[in-house]
C-alpha positions in Angstrom: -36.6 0.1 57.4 -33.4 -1.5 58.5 -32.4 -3.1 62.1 -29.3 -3.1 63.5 -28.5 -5.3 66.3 -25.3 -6.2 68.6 -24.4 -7.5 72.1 -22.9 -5.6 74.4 -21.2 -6.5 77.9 -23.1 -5.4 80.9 -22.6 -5.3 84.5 -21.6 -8.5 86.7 -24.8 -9.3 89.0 -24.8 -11.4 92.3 -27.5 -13.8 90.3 -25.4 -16.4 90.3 -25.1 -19.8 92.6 -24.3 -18.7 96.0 -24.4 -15.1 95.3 -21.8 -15.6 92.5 -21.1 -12.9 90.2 -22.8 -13.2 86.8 -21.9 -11.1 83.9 -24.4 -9.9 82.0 -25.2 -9.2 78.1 -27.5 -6.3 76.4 -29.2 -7.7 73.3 -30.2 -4.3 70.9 -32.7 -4.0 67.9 -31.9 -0.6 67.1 -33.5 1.5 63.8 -30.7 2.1 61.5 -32.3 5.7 60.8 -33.7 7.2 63.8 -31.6 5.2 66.3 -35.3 4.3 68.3 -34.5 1.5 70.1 -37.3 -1.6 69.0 -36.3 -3.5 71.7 -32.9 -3.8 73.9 -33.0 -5.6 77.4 -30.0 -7.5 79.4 -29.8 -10.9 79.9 -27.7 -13.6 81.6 -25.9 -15.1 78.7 -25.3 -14.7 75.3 -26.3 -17.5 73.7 -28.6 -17.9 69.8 -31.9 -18.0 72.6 -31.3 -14.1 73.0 -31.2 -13.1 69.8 -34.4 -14.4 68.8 -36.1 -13.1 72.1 -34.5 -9.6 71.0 -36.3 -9.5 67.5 -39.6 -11.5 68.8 -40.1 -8.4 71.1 -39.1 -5.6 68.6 -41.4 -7.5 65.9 -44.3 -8.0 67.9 -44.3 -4.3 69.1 -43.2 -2.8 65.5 -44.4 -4.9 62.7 -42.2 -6.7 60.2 -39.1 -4.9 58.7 -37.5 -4.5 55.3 -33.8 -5.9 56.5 -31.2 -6.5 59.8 -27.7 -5.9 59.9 -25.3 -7.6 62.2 -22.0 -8.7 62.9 -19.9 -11.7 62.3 -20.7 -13.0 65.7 -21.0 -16.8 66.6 -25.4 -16.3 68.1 -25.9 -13.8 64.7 -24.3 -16.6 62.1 -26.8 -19.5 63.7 -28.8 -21.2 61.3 -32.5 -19.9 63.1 -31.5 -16.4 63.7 -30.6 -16.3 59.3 -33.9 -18.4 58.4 -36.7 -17.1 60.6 -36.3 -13.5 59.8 -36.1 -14.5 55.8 -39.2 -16.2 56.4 -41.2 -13.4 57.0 -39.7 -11.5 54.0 -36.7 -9.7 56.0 -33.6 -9.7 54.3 -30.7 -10.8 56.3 -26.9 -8.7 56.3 -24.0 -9.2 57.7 -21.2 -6.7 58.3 -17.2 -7.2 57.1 -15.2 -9.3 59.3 -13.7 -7.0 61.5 -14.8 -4.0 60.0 -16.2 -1.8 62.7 -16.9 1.2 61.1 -19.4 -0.3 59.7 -21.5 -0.5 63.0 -21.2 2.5 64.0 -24.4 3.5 64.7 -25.0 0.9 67.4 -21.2 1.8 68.2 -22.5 4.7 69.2 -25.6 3.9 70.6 -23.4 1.4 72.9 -21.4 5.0 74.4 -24.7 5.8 75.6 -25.1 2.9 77.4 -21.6 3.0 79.0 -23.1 5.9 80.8 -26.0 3.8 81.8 -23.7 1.4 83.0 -21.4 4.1 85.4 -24.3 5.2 86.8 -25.6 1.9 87.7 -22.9 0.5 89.5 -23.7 3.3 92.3 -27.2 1.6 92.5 -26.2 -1.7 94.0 -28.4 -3.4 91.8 -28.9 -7.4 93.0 -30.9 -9.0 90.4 -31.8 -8.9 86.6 -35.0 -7.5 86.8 -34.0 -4.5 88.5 -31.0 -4.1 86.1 -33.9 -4.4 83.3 -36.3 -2.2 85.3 -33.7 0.9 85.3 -32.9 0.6 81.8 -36.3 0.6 80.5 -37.1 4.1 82.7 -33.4 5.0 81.3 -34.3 4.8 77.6 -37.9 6.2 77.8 -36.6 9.0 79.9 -33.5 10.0 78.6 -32.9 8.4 75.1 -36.1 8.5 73.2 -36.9 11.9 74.7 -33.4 13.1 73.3 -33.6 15.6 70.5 -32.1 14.4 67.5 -30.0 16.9 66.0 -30.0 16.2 62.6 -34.2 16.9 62.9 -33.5 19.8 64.6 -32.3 21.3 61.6 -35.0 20.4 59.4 -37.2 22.0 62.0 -35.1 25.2 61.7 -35.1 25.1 57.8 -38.8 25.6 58.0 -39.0 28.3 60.5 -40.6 25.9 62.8 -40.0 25.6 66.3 -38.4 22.3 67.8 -40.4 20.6 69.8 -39.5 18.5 72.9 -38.9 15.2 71.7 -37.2 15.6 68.5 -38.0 11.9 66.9 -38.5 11.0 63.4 -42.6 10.2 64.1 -43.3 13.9 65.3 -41.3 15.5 62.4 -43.4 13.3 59.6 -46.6 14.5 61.6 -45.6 18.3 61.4 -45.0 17.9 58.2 -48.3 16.4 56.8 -50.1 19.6 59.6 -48.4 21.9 58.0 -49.3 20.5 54.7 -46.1 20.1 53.0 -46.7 17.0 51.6 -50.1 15.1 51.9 -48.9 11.7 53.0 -44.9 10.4 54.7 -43.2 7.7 57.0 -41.0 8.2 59.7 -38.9 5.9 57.3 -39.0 7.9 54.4 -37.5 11.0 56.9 -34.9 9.0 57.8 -33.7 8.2 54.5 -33.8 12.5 53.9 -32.1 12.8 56.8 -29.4 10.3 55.6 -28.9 11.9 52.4 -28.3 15.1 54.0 -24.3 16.5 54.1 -24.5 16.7 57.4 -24.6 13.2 59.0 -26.6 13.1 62.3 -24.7 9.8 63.3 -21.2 11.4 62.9 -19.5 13.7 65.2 -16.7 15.5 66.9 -14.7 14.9 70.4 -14.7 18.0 71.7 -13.8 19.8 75.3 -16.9 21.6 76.2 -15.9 24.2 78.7 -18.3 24.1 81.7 -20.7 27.0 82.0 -19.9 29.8 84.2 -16.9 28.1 85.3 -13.8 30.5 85.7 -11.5 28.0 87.2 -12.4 25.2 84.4 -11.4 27.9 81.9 -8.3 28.4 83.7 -7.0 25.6 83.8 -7.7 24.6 80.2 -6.1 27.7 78.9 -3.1 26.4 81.6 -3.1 23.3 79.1 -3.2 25.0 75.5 -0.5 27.0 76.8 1.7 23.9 77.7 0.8 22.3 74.3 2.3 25.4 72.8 5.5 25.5 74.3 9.0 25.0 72.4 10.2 21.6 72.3 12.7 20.7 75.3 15.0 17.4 75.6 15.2 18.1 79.6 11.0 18.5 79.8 9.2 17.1 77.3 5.5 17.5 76.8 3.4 14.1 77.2 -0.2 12.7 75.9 -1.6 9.9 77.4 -5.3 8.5 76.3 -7.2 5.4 77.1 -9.8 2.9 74.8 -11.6 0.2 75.3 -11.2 -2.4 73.2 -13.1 -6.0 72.3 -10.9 -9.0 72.4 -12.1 -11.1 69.8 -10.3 -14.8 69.1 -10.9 -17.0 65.7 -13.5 -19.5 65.5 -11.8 -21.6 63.1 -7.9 -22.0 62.5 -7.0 -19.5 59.5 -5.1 -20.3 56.5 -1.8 -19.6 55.7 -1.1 -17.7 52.2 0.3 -19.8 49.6 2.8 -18.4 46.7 2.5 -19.5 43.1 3.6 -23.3 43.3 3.9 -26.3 41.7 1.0 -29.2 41.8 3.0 -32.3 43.1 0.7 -34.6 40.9 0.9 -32.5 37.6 4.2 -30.1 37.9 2.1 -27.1 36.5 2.1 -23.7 37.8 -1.3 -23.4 40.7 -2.3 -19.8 41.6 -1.4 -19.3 44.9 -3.8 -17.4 47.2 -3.8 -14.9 50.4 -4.6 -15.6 53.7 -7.8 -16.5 54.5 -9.7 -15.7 58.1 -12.7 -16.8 58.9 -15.5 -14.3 59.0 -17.2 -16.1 62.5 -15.5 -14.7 65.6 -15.5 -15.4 69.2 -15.7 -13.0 71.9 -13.3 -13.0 74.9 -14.1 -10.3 76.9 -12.7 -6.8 77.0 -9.4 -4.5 77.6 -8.0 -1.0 77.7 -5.5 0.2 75.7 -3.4 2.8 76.9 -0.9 5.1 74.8 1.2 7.4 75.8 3.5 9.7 73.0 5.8 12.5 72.9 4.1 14.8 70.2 7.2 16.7 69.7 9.8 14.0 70.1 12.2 12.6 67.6 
């Protein structure tokens, strides 16, 4: 079984001294197959402390693990968060620097709790526990209750009906009813599932038409039909599309690459050697990127 986990910005709460605003941090243990959230909860900070209170939680309610995957981050790099889990026999990784594909999962995980987030800032919500309180009923209502599509399938495949909450633990159960095989984790369906050409955790951005919606139809056929037009210097056709990004800053001061050179105390020929970065990063907040292009300019 492997964990992923990953901080992600929160809202700003009036917890501060004199009613100051606060920003907030959600700390995530999230199963790398199933995406079941073991433990995920927002906190004032985002110091080493949070970290560990993250994997106490999701060890005391779950058991031990077989590994955790995070990133390059300052808390995940500390000296407890790397010993205490190899302690108890969990293997520790860490992702490439910079290499954020490799998270994706709790990437995506993290788009589902943008939504959260929208919705809460209509809330008014004054303190941390409240913030907590609404997440917990958010992820026990919504996200663990959301089928899983890459189950649903399996479900089809067998002529069996899919039932409400599509999670890994009911589809090992159905399976040792039905008697297909005597004995299986909810692991062990996660790594099928993973092997499977179709990847559960990947997907497509797509513009779902609105049902029963004439106008919405409308005006999207109103937009294919401008993206179709011939090009024209006098009225061009423009794209614009936003992202948010992570501003991330350098721990450590990088070094500079070095050509093949002479050593001044021998006069022989010394390899030289790229540039190194360090693989420890800092956060420093986040931004939007906006881009607009002319598909059919020149």
């Amino acid at each position: 079984m492997l964990i992923q986990g990953d901080i992600k910005y929160g809202l700003k709460l009036p917890i501060g001294r004199n009613g100051a605003k606060v920003q907030t941090y959600l700390s995530s243990a999230i199963d790398d197959y199933s995406r079941y959230l073991l433990s995920s909860r927002f906190y004032d900070n985002q110091e080493e402390a949070i970290i560990e209170d993250t994997f106490h939680q999701a060890i005391s309610r779950y058991g031990t693990f077989d590994a955790c995957y995070f990133d390059n981050g300052t808390q995940y790099i500390a000296k407890q968060i790397r010993f205490s889990p190899a302690r108890l026999g969990i293997r520790v990784m860490y992702a490439k620097p910079r290499s954020g594909k490799s998270k994706g999962k709790i990437e995506k995980f993290h788009q589902v709790v943008d939504t959260f987030i929208r919705e809460s800032k209509l809330k008014n919500i004054r303190t941390l526990e409240e913030l907590n309180c609404l997440w917990a009923i958010y992820l026990e209502e919504y996200y663990h209750k959301k089928k899983h599509d890459g189950i649903a399938e399996y479900y089809e495949s067998l002529g069996a009906a899919v039932p409400e909450e599509g999670t890994l633990r009911l589809f090992a159960e159905h399976c040792m009813e039905k008697q297909y095989i005597v004995s299986i984790s909810h692991t062990k369906i996660g790594e099928m599932l993973n092997g499977n050409e179709l990847k559960p955790h990947l997907n497509k951005y797509w513009c779902i038409p609105k049902q029963n919606d004439s106008s919405f139809v409308a005006n999207m056929e109103g937009v294919l039909g401008i993206y179709q037009l011939p090009y024209c210097k006098e009225v061009p056709v423009i794209c614009m599309d936003e992202k948010p990004l992570q501003l991330l800053g350098e721990g450590r001061e990088r070094i500079s690459v070095s050509p093949i050179h002479l050593a001044p105390d021998t006069q022989l020929p010394k390899l030289g050697y790229c540039e190194k970065i360090d693989s420890e990063y800092v956060r420093c907040g986040t931004a939007s990127i906006f881009m607009f292009i002319e598909p059919l300019g020149k």
